[in-house]
N, C-alpha and C positions, 0 to 999 in steps of 0.2 A: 504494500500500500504506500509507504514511502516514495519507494522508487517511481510509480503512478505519479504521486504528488509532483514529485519534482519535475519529472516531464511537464505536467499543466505547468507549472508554475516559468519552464525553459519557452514553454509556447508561446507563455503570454509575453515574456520580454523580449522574445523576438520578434511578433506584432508589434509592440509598444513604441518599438525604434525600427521597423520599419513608416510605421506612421509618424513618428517625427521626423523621420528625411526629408516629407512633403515641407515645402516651405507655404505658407499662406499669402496669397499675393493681393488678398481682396474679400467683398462681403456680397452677397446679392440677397435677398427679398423677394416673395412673394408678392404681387400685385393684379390688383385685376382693374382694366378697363373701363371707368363711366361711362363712356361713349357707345362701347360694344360690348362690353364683359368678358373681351380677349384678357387669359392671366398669359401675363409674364412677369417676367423679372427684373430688378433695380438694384444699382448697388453701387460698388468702385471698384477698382482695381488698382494697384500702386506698381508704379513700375520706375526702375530706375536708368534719370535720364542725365548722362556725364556727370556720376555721380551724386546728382543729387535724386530724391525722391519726388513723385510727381503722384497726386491722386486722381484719379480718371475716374470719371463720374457713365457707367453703362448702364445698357439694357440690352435683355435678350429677348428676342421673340423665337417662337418655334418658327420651323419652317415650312410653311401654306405650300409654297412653290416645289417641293419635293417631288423628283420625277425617278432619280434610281438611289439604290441600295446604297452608294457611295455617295451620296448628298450629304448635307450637313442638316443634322436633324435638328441645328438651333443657329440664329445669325446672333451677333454681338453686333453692336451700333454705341459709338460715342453718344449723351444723353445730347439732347438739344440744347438743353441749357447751359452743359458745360462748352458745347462748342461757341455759342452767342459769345458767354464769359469771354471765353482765350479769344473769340474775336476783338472783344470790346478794348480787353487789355492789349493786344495788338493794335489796336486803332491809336489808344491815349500813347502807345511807346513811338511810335512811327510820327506822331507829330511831335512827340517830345525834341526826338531824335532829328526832324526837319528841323525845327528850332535853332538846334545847335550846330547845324551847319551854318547857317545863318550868321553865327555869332563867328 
């Protein structure tokens, strides 16, 4: 019975640290649709960009358009409103930026 134990006990901390080699890159959510009642998903992802870290604001829809076996059964898409942001903030840098040629 010992010897038993210790096997479960060998199985489970070899699970435990294969599960911690995954590294976490991000978070999604459940959501569903007002509009239609399509659920998908919300979330972020962090990805690092010339070393520094960057939060990416996603969603996932499944995917409607699926025609074979090797499709991707979900898209990811940049959220909209994170894109608008990185535009907005790209707009105030770029006239910053014109500014100072100026000078």
């Amino acid at each position: 019975m010992t010897t038993q134990t210790n096997t479960m006990e060998t199985t489970e901390n070899t699970e435990n640290k294969t599960q911690n080699k995954n590294v976490e890159v991000g978070a999604l959510w459940k959501k569903q649709a007002k509009s239609d009642g399509q659920t998908y998903l919300s979330g972020h992802v962090e990805v690092d960009e010339l070393g520094q870290k960057k939060r990416m604001k996603v969603v996932v829809f499944s995917n409607k358009n699926k025609t074979k076996d090797n499709a991707p059964d979900y898209r990811v898409y940049l959220s909209r409103a994170a894109e608008y942001a990185q535009q907005s903030q790209e707009g105030s840098t770029s006239s910053t930026d014109s500014s100072e040629e100026l000078m």
